[in-house]
C-alpha positions, 0 to 999 in steps of 0.5 A: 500500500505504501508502494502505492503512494511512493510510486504515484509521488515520484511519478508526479514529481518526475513528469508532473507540474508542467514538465515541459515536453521530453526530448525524442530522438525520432523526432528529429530525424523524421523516422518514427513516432515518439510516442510518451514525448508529452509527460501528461501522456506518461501520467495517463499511461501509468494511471496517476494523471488524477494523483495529487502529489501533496495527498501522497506525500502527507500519506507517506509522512503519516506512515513514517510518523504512525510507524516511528511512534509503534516502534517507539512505544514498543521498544520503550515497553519492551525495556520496562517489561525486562 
């Protein structure tokens, strides 16, 4: 589930926010069709063109949060336990 958001956080980083479009080397010897030349193309592909990047990001942050506090507590109960 994390992975998720990760991919779907590094997918807008990378291609989102207006990227300008990418480079293709087909196009300029006329000799193919450059098909993922728009990054919104790429987005749409992959399935993450509606993702936000700010709710992605806050969910991963919650988990690094939520999962440092459990380790945390267990530890420290662990040590009182022992």
């Amino acid at each position: 589930m994390r992975c998720r958001y990760a991919f779907e956080g590094m997918l807008q980083a990378i291609y989102g926010f207006d990227r300008e479009p990418l480079h293709c080397a087909h196009a300029a010897d006329n000799s193919g069709l450059c098909l993922f030349s728009e990054p919104e193309d790429v987005l749409r592909e992959l399935d993450v063109d509606k993702a936000h990047f700010c709710v992605d990001f806050a969910i991963l942050c919650s988990f690094f949060v939520v999962l440092r506090a459990g380790t945390y507590l267990v530890l420290r109960w662990r040590v009182k336990v022992h």
